[in-house]
N, C-alpha and C positions, 0 to 999 in steps of 0.2 A: 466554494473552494477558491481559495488562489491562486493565482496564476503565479505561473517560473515562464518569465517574461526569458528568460535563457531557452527553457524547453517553447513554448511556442516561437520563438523566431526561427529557433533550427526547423521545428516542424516545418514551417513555412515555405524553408529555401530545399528541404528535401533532406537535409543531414542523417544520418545514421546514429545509432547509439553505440557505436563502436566509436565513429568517428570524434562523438563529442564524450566519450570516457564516463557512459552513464548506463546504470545497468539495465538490461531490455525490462525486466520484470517492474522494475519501477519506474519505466517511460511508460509501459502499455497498460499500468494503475493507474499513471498520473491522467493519461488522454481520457481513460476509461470514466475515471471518477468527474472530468468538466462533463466527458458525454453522458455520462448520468445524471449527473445532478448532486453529487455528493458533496458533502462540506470534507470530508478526508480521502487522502489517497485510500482506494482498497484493493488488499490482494484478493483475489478470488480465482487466479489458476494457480498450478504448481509451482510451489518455491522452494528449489534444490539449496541442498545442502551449498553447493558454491554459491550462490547467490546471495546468502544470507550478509556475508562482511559487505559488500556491493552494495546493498540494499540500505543498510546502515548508515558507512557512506557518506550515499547521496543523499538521505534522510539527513544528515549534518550539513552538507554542501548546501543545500535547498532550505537550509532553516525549520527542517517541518520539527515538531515537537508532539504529534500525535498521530496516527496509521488505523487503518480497520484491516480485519484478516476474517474472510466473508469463503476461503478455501474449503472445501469439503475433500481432498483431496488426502491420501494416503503420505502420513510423516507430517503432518502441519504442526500435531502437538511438539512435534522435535523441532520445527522451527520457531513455532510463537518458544521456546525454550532457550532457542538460541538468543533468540532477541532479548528474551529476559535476562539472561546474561550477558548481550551486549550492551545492557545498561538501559533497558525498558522496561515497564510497569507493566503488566495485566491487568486494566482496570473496569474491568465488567466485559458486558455484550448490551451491543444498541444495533439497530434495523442499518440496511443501508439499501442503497438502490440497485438491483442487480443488471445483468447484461438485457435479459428479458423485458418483455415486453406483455400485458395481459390484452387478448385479443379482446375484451368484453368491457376495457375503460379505457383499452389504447395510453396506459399508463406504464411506465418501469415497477416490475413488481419487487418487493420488500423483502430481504433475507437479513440472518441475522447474521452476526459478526462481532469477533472480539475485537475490543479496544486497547490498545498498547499506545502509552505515554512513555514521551523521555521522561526518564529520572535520575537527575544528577547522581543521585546518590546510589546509583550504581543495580537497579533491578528491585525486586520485591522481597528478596530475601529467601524467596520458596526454592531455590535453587542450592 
């Protein structure tokens, strides 16, 4: 994953996500996914309806060009929807590394998760 040398300094000095105008849901993806192991940020708790332009964002802000959405969560197909209309792809489901942990390889266990890309060209069209 790469680092948002912006997001690790503030970690550092203790800043807020209020204070530095970045949405909670995708500061506690981005920390989650270095502390995983992930090569993309991933959502994996709930992502309300307000959150979604926020999310967006700072996906522009931070350059990222690709997201996992790993949510089991009630309304995500409304959000992976949103996103598709703010101009991202749905491009399959790949594994990613969840919060857990397996007691028996002391490894982060595998969940699956949609893939959403930016696409200039404005979503996938299934909308």
């Amino acid at each position: 994953m790469q680092h948002i040398d912006f997001l690790d300094q503030a970690a550092a000095r203790g800043a807020s996500y209020d204070e530095l105008g970045v949405n909670l849901n995708f500061g506690l993806a981005y920390f989650a996914a270095l502390r995983n192991g992930n090569d993309r940020i991933d959502f994996s708790g709930a992502i309300h309806e307000s959150d979604t332009e926020a999310i967006l964002a700072d996906c522009r802000r931070f350059g990222m060009t690709e997201f996992t959405v790993s949510s089991t969560w009630s309304g995500v197909v409304t959000r992976v929807a949103d996103f598709v209309d703010g101009g991202w792809r749905l491009d399959g489901m790949v594994k990613v590394k969840g919060d857990s942990i397996d007691y028996r390889t002391d490894e982060r266990i595998t969940v699956p998760a949609l893939l959403l890309r930016y696409d200039p060209e404005g979503g996938d069209g299934n909308g």
